[in-house]
C-alpha positions, 0 to 999 in steps of 0.5 A: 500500500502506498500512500500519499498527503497532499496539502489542502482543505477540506480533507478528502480520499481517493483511492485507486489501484495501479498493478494490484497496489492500492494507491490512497490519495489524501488531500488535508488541510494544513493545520491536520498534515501538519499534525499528522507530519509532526506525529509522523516526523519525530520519533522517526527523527529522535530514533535515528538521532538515538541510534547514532549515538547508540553502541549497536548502531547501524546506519539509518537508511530510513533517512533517505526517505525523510526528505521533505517532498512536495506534491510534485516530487511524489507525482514524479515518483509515482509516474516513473515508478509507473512507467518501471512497472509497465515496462517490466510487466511486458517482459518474458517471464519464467516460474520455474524458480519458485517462490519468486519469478524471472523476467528477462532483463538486457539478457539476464533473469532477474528477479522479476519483483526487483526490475522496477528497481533496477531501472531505478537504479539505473536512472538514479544511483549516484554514489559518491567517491568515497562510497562503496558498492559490494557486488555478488552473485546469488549465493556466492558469499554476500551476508560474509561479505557484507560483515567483513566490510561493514566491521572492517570500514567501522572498526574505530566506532565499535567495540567488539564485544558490543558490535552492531554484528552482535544484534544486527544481520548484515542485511540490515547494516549493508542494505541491497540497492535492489531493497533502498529502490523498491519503495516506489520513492527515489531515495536520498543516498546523499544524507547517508554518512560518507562513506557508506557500503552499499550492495547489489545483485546486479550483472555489471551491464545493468549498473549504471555508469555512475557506479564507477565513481565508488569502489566496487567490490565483486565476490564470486564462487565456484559455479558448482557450490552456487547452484547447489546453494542457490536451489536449497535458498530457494527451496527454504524460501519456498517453504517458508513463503509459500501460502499454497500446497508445499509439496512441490517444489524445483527438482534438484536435476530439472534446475541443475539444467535451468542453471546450466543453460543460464536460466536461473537467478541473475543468470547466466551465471557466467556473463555475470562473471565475466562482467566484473572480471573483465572491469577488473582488469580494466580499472583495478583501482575501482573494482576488486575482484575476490574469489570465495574460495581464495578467501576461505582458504586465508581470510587474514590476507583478503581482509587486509586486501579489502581494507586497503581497497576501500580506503581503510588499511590496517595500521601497524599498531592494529596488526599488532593487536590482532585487529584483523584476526578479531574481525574474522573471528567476529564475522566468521560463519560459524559465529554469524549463524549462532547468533540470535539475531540470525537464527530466526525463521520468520519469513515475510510473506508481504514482502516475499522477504526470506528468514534470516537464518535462510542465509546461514546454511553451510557456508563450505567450499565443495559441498557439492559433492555432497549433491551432484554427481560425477556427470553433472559436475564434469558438464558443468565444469565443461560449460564453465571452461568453454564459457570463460575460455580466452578471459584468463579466468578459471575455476578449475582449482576447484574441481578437485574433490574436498 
């Protein structure tokens, strides 16, 4: 539901309904929005104002929508909202990835809930310098990601033992794009603190040329372990999200060929890939490229290595501590998933949104031993090398058995 106030008098409602959304309309006089703004305005003012001075505080994204915004500034959102969804609704759809469906958008398959976002994104994503963008593909490491940087850009604001981490997912302290563009408002990304980490599911394609002003970040894993995490994500958000008959879901083999043939979440899977490897090559200064495995296998050194890609190196001083070390430990897997903030398994059905603890499963290099057999490890090793051949980037390394 979204709804709009309008200054004037005498008060009057209108309601109308755009793609299944009721839009209310609210004409008040200035004396009632007045009222209503103050009731509306404060606590959420006094609340950002208490977490900004509070120990367990995250960044208050909430801010990028109270910017005061006249009739004119909320019919331009509505239309360009509008016109987003009039234009995602037109193109080719596919269900098999339930509980969310695909839309094919400038040759990927996204999910179809976030292309009006997108579009947004790619009209009104400005970053600043200073500002950095965590890129991933589906299930290839985001929430660890996520943590990582978060605790590494804050570590001066925050103690260990009382750390935002502690009470806070690290959805909640680095938001998704896709999320901040999907309330039909353009948000104010400038009030945010300088610098803020944001993060996306986009291909690199489908960002817009103005994200090359910040740093981008770009974690990707082994094809073989995405897929196998990838189905059980959706297979847990499909039970948890689902209102209908649960029984039946994506077989494991009908959606290894999905993915195979690049028809799955933000597919193909590796056009993805390449995107970001090749930007990286490109500017190495502005994209770092990091792979899952690499970083499972010496987390100390990829810290040190984003730390000092997105402007915040570790001192000698720090080093000597065990700064970096306490920040592993702190956003280990292992740590993250007991947690009770991540343990817990409620799903929001209005907003498609998956539980928290849907994001904690295994966390292990070469699980997919555990699910795929021989043959359909070899095809998709096969695909991936035909796919990547000439680019310089390989996954062989990790082929071997675990």
């Amino acid at each position: 539901m979204h709804i709009s106030l309008f200054l004037n008098s005498p008060p009057l409602v209108h309601s109308r309904i755009i793609d299944d959304r009721s839009i209310y309309t609210i004409t008040l006089n200035p004396f009632v929005s007045l009222a209503i703004y103050l009731l509306y305005s404060l606590p959420l003012l006094y609340l950002n104002l208490f977490m900004a001075s509070s120990p367990n505080y995250a960044p208050p994204f909430s801010q990028c929508f109270l910017s005061q915004r006249n009739q004119q500034d909320i019919e331009r959102d509505e239309q360009i909202y509008s016109s987003y969804e009039k234009l995602a609704s037109q193109l080719p759809i596919f269900n098999d990835w339930s509980p969310f469906s695909l839309r094919h958008y400038q040759s990927f398959w996204m999910p179809a809930m976030f292309i009006p976002a997108c579009m947004a994104i790619q009209s009104h994503f400005n970053p600043r310098p200073s500002d950095i963008l965590l890129v991933t593909s589906p299930k290839s490491g985001t929430t660890w990601l996520k943590a990582l940087s978060f605790a590494t850009l804050h570590r001066h604001s925050f103690s260990f033992s009382d750390h935002p981490l502690l009470s806070n997912t690290p959805h909640q302290c680095v938001p998704f794009l896709e999320s901040l563009f999907s309330h039909r408002t353009i948000p104010d990304l400038n009030v945010l603190p300088s610098p803020t980490i944001f993060a996306a599911h986009l291909p690199f394609p489908l960002l817009p040329q103005s994200a090359l002003s910040c740093r981008i970040v770009y974690l990707c894993r082994d094809p073989k372990d995405t897929f196998v995490s990838l189905w059980h994500f959706f297979e847990r958000s499909r039970i948890s999200l689902s209102t209908e008959d649960k029984s039946e879901g994506l077989d494991l083999n009908k959606a290894f060929q999905l993915f195979s043939q690049g028809m799955a979440p933000g597919g193909p899977f590796w056009d993805r890939v390449l995107g970001y490897w090749k930007e990286s090559l490109r500017r190495p200064e502005k994209v770092l490229f990091l792979r899952y495995e690499e970083m499972m296998e010496d987390p100390v050194s990829h810290l040190r290595k984003l730390a000092e890609f997105i402007g915040c190196p570790f001192s000698t001083e720090e080093e000597k501590n065990g700064v970096v070390e306490d920040i592993v430990k702190l956003c280990s897997f292992d740590n993250l998933r007991e947690l009770k903030v991540n343990k817990d398994n409620k799903a929001s059905l209005e907003d498609k949104r998956p539980p928290p603890s849907s994001f904690f499963r295994k966390g292990k290099v070469g699980d997919w031993v555990n699910y795929l057999s021989m043959e359909m490890a070899e095809s998709l090793d096969a695909i991936t090398k035909e796919k990547l051949h000439g680019s310089g980037l390989s996954f062989e390394s990790s082929t071997v058995l675990p």
